[in-house]
C-alpha positions in Angstrom: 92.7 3.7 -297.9 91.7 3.1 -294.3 91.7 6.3 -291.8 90.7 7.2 -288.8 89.4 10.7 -287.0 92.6 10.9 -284.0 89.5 10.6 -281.6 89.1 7.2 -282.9 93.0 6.5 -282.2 94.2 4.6 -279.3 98.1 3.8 -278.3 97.1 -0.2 -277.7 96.0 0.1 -281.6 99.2 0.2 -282.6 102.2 3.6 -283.1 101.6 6.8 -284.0 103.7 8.4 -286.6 104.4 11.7 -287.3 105.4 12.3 -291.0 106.0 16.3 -290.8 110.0 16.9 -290.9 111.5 17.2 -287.0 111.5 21.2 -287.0 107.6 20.6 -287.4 107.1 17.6 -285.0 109.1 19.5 -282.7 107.3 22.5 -282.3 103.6 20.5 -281.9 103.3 17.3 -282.3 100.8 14.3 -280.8 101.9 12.9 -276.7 103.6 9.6 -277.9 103.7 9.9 -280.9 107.0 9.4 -283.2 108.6 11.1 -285.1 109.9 9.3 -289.1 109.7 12.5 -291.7 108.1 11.9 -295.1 110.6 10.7 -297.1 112.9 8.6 -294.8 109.8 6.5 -293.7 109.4 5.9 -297.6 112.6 5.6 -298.3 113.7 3.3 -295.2 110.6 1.7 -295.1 111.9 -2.0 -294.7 114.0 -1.3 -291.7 111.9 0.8 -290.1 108.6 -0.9 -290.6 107.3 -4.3 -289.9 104.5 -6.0 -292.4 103.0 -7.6 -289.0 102.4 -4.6 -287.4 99.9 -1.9 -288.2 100.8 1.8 -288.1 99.1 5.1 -287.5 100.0 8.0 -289.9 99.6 11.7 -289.2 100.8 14.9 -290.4 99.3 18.3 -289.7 97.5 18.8 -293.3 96.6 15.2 -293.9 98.4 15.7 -297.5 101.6 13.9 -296.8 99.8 11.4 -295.0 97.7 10.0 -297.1 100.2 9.7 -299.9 102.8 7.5 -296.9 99.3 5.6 -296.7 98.5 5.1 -300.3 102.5 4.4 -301.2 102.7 1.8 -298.1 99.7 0.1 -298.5 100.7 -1.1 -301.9 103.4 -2.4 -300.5 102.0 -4.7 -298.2 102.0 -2.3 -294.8 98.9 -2.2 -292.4 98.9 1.5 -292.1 96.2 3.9 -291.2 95.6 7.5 -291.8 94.8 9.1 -288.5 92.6 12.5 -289.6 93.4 15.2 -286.9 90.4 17.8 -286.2 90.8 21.4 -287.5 
């Protein structure tokens, strides 16, 4: 599994993705950075992802992002866990 410290992280890399639900994202989440919950980017991953892009993934205990990683890695995505500092 690829990540990244969200010093490392750069908007010309590629998008940012929140993966806490949208009460969380909206009470602090990263400048530009979007917002696609847990389960509906797993869920809806086909429509919502492309397999030619590649996608940051964040979340503010690094738990849920690094299972969207592991789970959308294995199915082909280009996806990076982006580590935020403590």
């Amino acid at each position: 599994m690829k990540s990244i410290n969200i010093n490392e992280y750069n908007p010309k890399l590629g998008k940012l993705i929140d993966v806490e639900s949208k009460e969380i994202y909206n009470q602090h989440h990263i400048d530009g950075a979007i917002n696609i919950p847990y389960e509906v980017l797993l869920y809806n991953r086909e429509r919502l992802l492309n397999k030619d892009e590649t996608y940051y993934i964040y979340c503010q205990g690094g738990h849920k992002s690094k299972r969207a990683v592991n789970v959308l890695d294995l199915y082909g995505y280009n996806v990076i866990q982006v580590i935020l500092n403590k």
